[in-house]
C-alpha positions, -999 to 999 in steps of 0.1 A, spaced: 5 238 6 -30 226 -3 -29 189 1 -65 186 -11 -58 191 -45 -62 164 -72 -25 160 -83 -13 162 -43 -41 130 -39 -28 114 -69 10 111 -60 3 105 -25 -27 77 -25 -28 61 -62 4 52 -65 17 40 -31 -22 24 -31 -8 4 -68 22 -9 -53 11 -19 -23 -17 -41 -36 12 -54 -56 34 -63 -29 -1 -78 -12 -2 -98 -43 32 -111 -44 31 -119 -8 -1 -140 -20 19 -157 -48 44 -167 -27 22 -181 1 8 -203 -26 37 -217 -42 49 -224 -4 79 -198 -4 89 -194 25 88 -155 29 54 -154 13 39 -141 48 64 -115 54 59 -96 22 21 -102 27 28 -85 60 51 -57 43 23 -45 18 -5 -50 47 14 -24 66 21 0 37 -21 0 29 -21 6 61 2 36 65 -16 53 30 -47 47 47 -37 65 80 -23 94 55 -54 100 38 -75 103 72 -44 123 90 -33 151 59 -57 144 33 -99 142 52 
């Protein structure tokens, strides 16, 4: 399985990367309206970017 190919880095990075930033967003949006799980949905999304990230350098580079 060639996991370097443009539709392989496509399903596995842009998407995740979309809803993640989302999530980072959210968590954002709820920090500022004082919600009181604002930081643990900021925390949730920072650990997803996190985990693409580490699957781009592990399967990916």
């Amino acid at each position: 399985m060639n996991l370097s190919g443009p539709g392989i880095t496509y399903l596995l990075m842009v998407i995740p990367t979309f809803f993640a930033v989302v999530v980072v967003g959210q968590g954002i949006y709820k920090i500022t309206k004082g919600e009181q799980d604002g930081g643990v949905v900021l925390t949730f999304g920072i650990i997803f970017l996190a985990l693409i990230a580490a699957a781009y350098f592990f399967f990916i580079k």
